[in-house]
C-alpha positions as CSV (number, residue, x, y, z in Angstrom):
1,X,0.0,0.0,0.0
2,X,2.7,2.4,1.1
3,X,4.1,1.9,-2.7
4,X,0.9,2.4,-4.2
5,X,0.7,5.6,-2.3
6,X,4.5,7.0,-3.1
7,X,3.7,6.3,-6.5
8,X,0.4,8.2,-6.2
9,X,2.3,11.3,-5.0
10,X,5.5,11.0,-7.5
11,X,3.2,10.6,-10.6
12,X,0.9,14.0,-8.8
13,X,4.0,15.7,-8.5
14,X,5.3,14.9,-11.9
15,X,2.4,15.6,-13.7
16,X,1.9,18.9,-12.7
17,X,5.9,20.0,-12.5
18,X,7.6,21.9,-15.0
19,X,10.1,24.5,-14.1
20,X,14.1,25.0,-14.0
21,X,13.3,26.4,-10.9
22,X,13.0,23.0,-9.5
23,X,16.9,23.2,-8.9
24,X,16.7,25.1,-6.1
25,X,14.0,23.7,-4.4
26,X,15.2,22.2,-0.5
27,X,13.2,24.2,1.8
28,X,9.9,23.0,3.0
29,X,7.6,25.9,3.4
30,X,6.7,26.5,6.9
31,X,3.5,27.9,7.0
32,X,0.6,25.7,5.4
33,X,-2.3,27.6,3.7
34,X,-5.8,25.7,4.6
35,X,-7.0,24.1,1.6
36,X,-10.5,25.4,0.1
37,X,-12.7,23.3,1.8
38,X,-15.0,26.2,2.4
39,X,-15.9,25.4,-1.3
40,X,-16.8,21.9,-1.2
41,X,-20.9,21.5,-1.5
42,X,-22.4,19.5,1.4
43,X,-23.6,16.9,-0.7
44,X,-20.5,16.0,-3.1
45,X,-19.2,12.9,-3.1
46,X,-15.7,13.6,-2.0
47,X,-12.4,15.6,-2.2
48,X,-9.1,15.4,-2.9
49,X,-6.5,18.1,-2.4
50,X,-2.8,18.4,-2.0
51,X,0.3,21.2,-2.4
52,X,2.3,20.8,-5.0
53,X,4.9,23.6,-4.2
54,X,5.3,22.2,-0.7
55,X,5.6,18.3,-2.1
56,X,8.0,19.5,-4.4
57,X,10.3,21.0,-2.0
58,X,10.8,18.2,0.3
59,X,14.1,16.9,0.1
60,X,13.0,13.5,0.0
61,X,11.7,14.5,-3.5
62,X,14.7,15.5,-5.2
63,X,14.3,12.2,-7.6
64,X,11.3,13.4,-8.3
65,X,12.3,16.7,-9.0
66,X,15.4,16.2,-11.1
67,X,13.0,14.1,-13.3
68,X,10.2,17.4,-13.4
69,X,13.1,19.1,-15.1
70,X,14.3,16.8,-17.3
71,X,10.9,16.7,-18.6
72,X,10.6,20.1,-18.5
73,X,13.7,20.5,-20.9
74,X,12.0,18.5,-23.1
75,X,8.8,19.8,-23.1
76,X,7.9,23.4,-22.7
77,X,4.6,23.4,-22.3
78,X,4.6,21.2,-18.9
79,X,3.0,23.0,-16.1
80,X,-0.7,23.7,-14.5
81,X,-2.2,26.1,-17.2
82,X,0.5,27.6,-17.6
83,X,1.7,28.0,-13.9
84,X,4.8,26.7,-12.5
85,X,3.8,24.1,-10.0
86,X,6.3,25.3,-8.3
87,X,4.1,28.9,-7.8
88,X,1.1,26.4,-6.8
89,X,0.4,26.2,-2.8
90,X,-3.2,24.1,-3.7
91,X,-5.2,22.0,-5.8
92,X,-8.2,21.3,-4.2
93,X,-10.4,18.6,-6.5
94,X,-14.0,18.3,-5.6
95,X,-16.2,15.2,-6.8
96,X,-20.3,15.6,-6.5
97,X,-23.1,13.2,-8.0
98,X,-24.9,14.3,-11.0
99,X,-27.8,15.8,-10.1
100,X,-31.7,15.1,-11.3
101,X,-32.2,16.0,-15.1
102,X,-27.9,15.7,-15.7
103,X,-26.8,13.5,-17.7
104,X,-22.8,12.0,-18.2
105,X,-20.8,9.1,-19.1
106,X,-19.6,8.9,-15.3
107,X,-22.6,9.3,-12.4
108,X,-20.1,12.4,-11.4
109,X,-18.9,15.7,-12.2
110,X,-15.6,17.7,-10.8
111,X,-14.6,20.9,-9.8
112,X,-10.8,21.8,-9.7
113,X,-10.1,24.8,-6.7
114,X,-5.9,26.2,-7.8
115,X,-4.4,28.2,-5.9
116,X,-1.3,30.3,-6.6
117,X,1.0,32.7,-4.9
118,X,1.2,34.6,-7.9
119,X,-1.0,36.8,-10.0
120,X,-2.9,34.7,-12.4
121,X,-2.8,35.4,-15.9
122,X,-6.3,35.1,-16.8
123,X,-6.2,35.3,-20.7
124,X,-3.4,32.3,-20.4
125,X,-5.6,30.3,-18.3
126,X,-8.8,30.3,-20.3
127,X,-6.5,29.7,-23.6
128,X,-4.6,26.7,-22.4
129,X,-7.9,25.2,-20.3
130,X,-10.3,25.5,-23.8
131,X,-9.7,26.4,-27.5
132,X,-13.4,26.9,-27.7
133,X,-14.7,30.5,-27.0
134,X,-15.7,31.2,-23.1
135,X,-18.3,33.9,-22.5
136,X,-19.8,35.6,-19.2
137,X,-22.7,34.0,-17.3
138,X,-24.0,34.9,-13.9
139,X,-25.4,32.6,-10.9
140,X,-26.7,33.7,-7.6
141,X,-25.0,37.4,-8.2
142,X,-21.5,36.0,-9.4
143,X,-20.1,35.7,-13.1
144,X,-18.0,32.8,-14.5
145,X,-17.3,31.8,-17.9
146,X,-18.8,29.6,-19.4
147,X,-19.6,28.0,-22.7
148,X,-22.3,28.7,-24.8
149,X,-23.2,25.0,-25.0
150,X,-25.4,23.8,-21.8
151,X,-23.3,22.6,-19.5
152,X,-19.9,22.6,-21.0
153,X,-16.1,23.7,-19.8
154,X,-16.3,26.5,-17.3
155,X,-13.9,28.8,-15.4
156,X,-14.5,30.7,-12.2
157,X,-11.7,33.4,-11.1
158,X,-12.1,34.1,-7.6
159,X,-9.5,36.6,-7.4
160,X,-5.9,37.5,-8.2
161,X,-4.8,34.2,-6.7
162,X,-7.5,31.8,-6.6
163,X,-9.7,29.7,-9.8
164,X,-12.3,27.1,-9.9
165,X,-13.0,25.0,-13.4
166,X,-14.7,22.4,-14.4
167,X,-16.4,20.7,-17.5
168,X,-19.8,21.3,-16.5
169,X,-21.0,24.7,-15.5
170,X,-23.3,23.3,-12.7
171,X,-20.8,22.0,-11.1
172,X,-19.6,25.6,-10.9
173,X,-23.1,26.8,-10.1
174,X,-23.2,24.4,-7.0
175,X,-19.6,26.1,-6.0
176,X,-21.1,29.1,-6.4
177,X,-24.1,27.9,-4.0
178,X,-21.9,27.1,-1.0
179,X,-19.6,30.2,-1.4
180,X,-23.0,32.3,-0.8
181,X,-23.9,29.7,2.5
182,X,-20.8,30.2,4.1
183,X,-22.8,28.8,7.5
184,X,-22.3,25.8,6.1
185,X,-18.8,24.2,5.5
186,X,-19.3,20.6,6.9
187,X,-16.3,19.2,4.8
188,X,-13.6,21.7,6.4
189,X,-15.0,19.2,9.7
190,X,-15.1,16.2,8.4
191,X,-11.3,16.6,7.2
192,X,-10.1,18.9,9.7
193,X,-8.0,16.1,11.2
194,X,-5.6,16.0,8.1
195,X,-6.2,19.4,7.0
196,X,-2.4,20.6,7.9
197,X,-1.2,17.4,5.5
198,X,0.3,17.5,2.4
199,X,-2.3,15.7,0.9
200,X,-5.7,15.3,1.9
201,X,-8.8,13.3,1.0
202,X,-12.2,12.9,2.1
203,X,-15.2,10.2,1.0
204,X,-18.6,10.2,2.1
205,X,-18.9,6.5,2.3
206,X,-23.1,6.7,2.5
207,X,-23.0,8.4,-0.9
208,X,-20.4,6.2,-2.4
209,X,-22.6,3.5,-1.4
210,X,-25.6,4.7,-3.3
211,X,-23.7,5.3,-6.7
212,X,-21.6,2.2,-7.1
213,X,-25.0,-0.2,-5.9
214,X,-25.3,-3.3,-4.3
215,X,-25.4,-5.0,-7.4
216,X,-21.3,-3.9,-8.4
217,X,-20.4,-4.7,-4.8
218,X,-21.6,-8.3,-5.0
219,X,-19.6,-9.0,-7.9
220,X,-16.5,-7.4,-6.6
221,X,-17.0,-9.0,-3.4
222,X,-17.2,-12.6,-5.0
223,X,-13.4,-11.8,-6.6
224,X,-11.9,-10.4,-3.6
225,X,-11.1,-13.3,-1.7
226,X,-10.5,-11.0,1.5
227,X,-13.9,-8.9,0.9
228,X,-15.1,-10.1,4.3
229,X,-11.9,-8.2,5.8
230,X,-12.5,-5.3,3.9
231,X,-16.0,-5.1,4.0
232,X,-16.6,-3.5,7.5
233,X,-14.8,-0.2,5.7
234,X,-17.1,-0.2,2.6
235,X,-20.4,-1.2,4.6
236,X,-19.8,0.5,8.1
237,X,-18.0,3.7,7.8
238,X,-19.6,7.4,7.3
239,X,-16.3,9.2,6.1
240,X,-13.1,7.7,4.9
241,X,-10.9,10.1,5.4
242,X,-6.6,10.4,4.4
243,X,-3.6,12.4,5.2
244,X,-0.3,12.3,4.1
245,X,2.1,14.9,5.3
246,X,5.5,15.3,3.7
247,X,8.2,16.7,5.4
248,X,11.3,15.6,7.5
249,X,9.3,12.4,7.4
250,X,6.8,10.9,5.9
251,X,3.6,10.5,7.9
252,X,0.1,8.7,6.7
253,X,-3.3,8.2,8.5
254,X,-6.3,6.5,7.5
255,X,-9.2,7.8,9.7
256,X,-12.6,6.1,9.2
257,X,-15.4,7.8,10.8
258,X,-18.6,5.4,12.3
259,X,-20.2,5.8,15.9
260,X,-22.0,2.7,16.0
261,X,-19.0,0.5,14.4
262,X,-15.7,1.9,15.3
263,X,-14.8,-1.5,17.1
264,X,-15.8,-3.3,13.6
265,X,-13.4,-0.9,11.6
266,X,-10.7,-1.2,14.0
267,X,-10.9,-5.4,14.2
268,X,-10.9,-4.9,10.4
269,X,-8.0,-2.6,9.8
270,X,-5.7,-4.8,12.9
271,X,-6.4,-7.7,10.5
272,X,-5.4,-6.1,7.2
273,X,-1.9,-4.7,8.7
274,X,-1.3,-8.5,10.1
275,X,-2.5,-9.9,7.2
276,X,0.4,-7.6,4.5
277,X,3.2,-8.1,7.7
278,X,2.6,-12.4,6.9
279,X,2.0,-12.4,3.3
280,X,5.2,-10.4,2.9
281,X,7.0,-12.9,5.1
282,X,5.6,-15.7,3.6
283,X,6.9,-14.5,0.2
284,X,10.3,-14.0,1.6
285,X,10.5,-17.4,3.0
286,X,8.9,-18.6,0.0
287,X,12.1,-17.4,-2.2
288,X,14.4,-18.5,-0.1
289,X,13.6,-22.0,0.4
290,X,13.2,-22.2,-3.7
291,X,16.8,-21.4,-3.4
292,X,16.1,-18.0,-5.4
293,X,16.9,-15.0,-3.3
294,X,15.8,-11.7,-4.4
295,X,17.5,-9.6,-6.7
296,X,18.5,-6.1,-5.1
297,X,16.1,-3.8,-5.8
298,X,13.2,-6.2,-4.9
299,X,15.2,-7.5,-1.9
300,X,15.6,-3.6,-0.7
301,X,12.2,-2.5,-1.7
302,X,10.6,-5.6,0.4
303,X,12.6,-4.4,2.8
304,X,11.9,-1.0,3.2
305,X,8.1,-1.9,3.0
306,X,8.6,-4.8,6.0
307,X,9.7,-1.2,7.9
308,X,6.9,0.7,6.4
309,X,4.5,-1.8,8.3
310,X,6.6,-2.5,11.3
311,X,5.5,1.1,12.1
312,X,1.9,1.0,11.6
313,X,-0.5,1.1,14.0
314,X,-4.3,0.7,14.4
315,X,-6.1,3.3,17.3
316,X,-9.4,4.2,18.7
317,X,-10.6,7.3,19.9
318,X,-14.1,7.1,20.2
319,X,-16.2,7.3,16.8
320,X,-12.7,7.5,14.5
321,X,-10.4,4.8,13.9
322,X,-7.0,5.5,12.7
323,X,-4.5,3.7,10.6
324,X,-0.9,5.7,10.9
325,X,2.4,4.7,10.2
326,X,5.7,7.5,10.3
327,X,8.8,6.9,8.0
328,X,11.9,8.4,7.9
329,X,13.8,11.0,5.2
330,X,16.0,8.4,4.2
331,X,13.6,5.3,3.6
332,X,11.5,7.8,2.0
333,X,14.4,8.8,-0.7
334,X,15.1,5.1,-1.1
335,X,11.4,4.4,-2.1
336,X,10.7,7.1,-3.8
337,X,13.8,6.3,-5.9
338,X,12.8,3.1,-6.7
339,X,9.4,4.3,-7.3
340,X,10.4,6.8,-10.4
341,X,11.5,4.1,-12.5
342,X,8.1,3.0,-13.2
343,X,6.5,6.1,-13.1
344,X,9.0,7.2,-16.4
345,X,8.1,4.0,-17.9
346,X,4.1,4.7,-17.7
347,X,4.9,7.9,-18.6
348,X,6.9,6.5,-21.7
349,X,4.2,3.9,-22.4
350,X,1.4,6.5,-21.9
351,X,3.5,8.7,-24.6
352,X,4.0,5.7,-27.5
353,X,0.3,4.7,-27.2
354,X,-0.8,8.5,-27.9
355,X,1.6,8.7,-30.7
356,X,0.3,5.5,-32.1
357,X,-3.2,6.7,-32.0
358,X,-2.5,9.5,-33.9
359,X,-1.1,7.7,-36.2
360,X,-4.2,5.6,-36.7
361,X,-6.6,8.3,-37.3
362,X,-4.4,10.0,-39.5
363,X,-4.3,6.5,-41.9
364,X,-8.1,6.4,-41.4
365,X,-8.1,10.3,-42.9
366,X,-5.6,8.9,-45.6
367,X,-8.0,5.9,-46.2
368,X,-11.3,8.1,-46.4
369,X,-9.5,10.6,-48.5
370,X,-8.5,7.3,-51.1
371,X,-12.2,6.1,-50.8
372,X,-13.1,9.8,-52.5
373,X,-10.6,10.5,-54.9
374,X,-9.2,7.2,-55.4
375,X,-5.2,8.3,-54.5
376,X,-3.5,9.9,-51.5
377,X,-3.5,13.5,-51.8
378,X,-0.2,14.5,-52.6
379,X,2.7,16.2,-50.0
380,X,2.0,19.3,-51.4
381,X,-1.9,20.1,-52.5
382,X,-2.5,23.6,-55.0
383,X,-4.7,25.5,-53.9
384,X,-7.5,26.6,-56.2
385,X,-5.7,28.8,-58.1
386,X,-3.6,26.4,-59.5
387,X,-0.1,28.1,-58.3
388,X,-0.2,28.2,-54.1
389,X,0.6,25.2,-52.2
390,X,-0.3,23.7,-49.0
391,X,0.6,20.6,-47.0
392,X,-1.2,17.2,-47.1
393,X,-2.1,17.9,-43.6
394,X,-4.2,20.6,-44.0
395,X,-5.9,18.5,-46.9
396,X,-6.5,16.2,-44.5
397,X,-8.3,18.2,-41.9
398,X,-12.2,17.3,-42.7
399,X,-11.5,14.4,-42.5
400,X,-10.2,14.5,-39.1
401,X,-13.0,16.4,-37.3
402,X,-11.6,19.5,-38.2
403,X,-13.7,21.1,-40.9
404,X,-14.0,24.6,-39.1
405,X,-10.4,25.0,-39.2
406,X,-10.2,23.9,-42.5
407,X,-12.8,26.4,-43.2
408,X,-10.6,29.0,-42.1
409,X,-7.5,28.3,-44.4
410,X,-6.8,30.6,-47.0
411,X,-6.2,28.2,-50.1
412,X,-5.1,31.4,-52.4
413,X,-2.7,32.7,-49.5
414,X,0.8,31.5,-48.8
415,X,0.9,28.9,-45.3
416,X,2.4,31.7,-44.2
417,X,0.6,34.9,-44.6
418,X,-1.3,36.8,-41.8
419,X,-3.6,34.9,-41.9
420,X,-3.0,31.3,-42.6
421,X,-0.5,32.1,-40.0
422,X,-2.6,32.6,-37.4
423,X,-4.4,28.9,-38.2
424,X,-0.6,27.9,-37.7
425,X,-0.3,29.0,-34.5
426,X,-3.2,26.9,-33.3
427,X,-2.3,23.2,-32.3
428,X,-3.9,20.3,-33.7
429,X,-3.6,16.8,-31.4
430,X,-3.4,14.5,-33.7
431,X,-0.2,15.7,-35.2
432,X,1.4,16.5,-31.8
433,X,3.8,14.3,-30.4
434,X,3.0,14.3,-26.6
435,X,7.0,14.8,-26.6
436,X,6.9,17.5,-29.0
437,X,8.9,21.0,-27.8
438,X,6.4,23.2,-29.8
439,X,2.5,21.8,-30.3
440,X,2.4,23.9,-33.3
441,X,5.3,21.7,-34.9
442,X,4.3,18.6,-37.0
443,X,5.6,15.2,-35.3
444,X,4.1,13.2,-38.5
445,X,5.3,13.9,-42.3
446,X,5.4,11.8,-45.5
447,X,8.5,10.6,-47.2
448,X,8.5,12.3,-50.3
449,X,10.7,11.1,-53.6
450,X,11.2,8.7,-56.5
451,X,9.1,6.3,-55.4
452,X,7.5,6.7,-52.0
453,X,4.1,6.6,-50.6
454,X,3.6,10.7,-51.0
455,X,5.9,10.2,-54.9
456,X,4.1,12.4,-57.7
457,X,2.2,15.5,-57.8
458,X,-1.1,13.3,-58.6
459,X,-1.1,11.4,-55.4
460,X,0.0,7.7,-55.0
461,X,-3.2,5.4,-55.6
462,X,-3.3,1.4,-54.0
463,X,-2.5,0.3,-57.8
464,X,0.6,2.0,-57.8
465,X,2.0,0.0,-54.2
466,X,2.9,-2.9,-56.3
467,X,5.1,-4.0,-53.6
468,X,1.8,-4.4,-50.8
469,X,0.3,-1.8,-48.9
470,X,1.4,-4.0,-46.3
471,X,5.1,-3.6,-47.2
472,X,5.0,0.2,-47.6
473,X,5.2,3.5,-45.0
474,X,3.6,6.1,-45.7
475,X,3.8,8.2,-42.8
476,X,6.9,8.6,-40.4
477,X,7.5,10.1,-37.0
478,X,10.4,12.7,-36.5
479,X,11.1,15.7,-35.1
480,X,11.3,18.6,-36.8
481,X,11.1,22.1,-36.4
482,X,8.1,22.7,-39.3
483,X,4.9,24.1,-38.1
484,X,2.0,21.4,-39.1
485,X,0.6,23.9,-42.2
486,X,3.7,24.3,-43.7
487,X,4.0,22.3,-47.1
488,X,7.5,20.5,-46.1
489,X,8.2,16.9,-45.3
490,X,11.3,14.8,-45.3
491,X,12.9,13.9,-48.4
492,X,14.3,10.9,-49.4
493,X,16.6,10.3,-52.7
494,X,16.4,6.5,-52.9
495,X,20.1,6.6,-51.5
496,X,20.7,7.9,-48.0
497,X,18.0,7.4,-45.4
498,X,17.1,10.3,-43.2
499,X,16.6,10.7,-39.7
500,X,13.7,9.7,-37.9
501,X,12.3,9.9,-34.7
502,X,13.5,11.7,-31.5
503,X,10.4,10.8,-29.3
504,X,10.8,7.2,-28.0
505,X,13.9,5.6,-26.9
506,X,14.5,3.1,-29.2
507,X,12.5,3.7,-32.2
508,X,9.8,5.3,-33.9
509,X,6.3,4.6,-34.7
510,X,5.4,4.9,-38.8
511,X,2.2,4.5,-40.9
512,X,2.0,2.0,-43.0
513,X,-0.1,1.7,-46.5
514,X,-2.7,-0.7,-45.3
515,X,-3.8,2.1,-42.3
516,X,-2.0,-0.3,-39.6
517,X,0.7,1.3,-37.2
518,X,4.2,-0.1,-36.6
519,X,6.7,0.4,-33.8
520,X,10.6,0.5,-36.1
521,X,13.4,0.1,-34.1
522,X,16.3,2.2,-34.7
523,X,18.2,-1.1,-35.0
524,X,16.7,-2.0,-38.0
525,X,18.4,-3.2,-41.1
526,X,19.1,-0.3,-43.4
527,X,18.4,-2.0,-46.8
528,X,15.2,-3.4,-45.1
529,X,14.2,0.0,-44.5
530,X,14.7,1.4,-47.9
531,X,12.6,-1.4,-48.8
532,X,9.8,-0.1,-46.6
533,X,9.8,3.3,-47.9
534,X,9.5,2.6,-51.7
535,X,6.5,1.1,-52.9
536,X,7.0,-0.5,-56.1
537,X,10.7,-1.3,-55.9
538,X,10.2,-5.0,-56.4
539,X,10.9,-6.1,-53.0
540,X,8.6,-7.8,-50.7
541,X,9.5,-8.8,-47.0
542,X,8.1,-12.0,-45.5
């Protein structure tokens, strides 16, 4: 558990980092501004809210923080809206139930409280939250933006310092409910016990209850095979409650809140902690009598969770129940350091199967544009005037829910004119790279030459891949400095392969003819290659 926690707080603290100021970063703040709990609605289903300024500073962190920046050199546009995490003293996330006549894929909605110690930059904010066009609305005497669409993305500036946003406007509306019933705040009680923490949480187990059903519980319950230790917290508790506070040490409590059942919970959470300190011995002994000792890093990472739970503890204090354990600086570092690993490789993961995506839809465009023309439109597309060009990717933009923006290019103006410009400067995702340096910048081009996929000025049909759709790219990741309207792409002479790549370690993902996706190692066989980028060159691979 204490893992799944560390890992909880590094990828928090990672997601939201981006700043060289990161460097400098050893002192722990000592004051601790309350979160905005005085915003949380009576009714919602629960809150979650932590500091990331104050996480990042703990000098337990530093993995965490050299890793921020090293993403942050990479990738400029890392941050919180635009605001350096490291300028960010709250994040406050508030969960509440739909109400009657809303409708959702999830039975929720969420609100998301920032606070920063420096002036907000409104116009920044509402740009990077939404490209779509906010305007003013009022509710119970205060205005908040909102979209013209019922519903939709929503922003809420409290002040200089302080923003709420959301993607439903109700959800803002019921903020705006409880700021004007300032009598009541009952979730700055209810979490009053871990309010000074780094990170706090709260869950009103009664309306958990109601959402998830009896019917969901059953069938978890009947593939849990310890559901009857764990069912006293689901069943019996009013408010779930958890703190961890980051400092010199790191401390964590569990509180569970129930009048009538305390000594339930308790008996419940005493036979959890017993039950992780014997499976962990049991896999221990397990290992060793198999002859098969640890390697390291498990070996140390078992260990340092055997002292994780050697510290734990289960108390009572009337209606509240307490799981707590305490750990060091050090053990900290060492499992937080053993913790980033993984997070980079999720993040890594996370990163490839975006990029692949993109890739997909634009081969599906590619496809649907073949299915109407019968070719691929070529690299570089005149515009009606027979004489101005324009890149395949614009070409391609109807057919990749973007006719509106398409709309708005210029065909009879340069890509980069005033105008067409200005359609430059606004990012499309599905030729982003998540690694990308600018999101204006195109990660995805065609190989264009003698030959290729993208090879004449009438675009490449199916008839003319003699060699197999199946044995031809047609679309290549790289980076390159080349805004995504611009009518370049990488050139290829039949002789010496260019460079591709520069977003995943190892490789690089292409498009191939037949609309599939392929993962090509850097490794790979140059004359195998050459193959792959020609499409009637006589070669086929098995």
């Amino acid at each position: 558990m204490l893992t799944i926690i560390l890992s909880v707080v590094a990828l928090v603290c990672l997601l939201l980092t981006g700043s060289a100021q990161l460097q400098a970063q050893d002192k722990v703040p000592e004051k601790r501004e309350p979160f905005r709990l005085d915003l949380v609605p009576e009714n919602a289903l629960g809150v979650i809210a932590f500091r990331p300024a104050q996480l990042l500073s703990a000098s337990m962190n530093k993995p965490i923080r050299e890793l921020a920046l090293k993403e942050y050199q990479t990738n400029a546009d890392f941050g919180v809206l635009g605001i350096d995490p490291t300028d960010v003293t709250s994040i406050t996330l508030i969960y509440m139930p739909l109400q009657a006549g809303e409708t959702g894929n999830l039975p929720i909605k969420f609100a998301a409280v920032v606070k920063s110690t420096q002036k907000l930059d409104r116009q920044q904010i509402q740009k990077k939250f939404t490209k779509i066009e906010l305007k003013e609305t009022t509710h119970k005497g205060i205005t908040f933006l909102t979209q013209d669409a019922t519903d939709g993305d929503s922003l809420l500036f409290l002040d200089e310092h302080v923003f709420v946003l959301s993607d439903k406007a109700s959800a803002i509306k019921q903020i705006i409910v409880q700021m004007n019933d300032r009598k009541s705040s009952v979730w700055q009680e209810r979490l009053q016990p871990v309010a000074s923490a780094s990170v706090a949480g709260g869950v009103n187990m009664e309306t958990a209850r109601s959402l998830v059903g009896d019917p969901l519980i059953q069938q978890v319950a009947q593939r849990i095979p310890i559901w009857p230790m764990l069912s006293p917290l689901w069943e019996r508790s009013d408010i779930a409650a958890l703190g961890i506070t980051v400092d010199k040490s790191l401390t964590l409590e569990l509180i569970f809140d129930q009048e009538q059942h305390s000594q339930e919970i308790k008996q419940s959470l005493s036979g959890l902690l017993e039950m992780g300190k014997n499976m962990l011995q049991s896999f221990k002994a397990a290992a060793e009598q198999r002859g098969r000792p640890l390697p390291p890093p498990l070996n140390l990472q078992f260990k340092l969770i055997e002292e994780a739970l050697s510290s734990a503890q289960v108390t009572q204090d009337k209606k509240q129940v307490r799981f707590s354990l305490s750990l060091n600086d050090e053990t900290c570092a060492q499992l937080i350091a053993l913790t980033v690993p993984a997070v980079m490789q999720a993040r890594a993961a996370a990163r490839r199967s975006v990029a692949k995506n993109n890739i997909k839809q634009i081969m599906l465009a590619l496809h649907n544009y073949h299915d109407r023309y019968g070719h691929f439109p070529p690299a570089v597309v005149m515009g009606p005037d027979g004489k101005t060009p324009h890149s395949w990717r614009v070409e391609l933009l109807p057919y990749l829910d973007q006719q509106a923006l398409y709309d708005q290019y210029r065909m009879i103006e340069p890509w980069d004119s005033e105008h067409n410009r200005k359609i430059a400067e606004t990012a499309v995702p599905v030729f982003q790279n998540p690694g990308s340096k600018k999101p204006t910048n195109s990660a995805y081009f065609a190989v264009v030459g003698d030959g290729t996929a993208f090879g004449n000025k009438q675009g490449v049909s199916f008839k003319d891949i003699t060699d197999g759709t199946s044995n031809t790219i047609a679309i290549v990741e790289a980076d390159r400095d080349i805004p995504w309207t611009k009518p370049e792409d990488i050139k290829y002479d039949g002789k010496k392969l260019p460079k591709f790549g520069g977003f995943h370690q190892g490789g690089y993902n292409v498009g191939i003819c037949d609309g599939s996706v392929k993962f090509i190692s850097e490794q790979i066989n140059k004359e195998t290659l050459k193959f792959l980028l020609l499409i009637a060159d006589g070669e086929v691979l098995n």
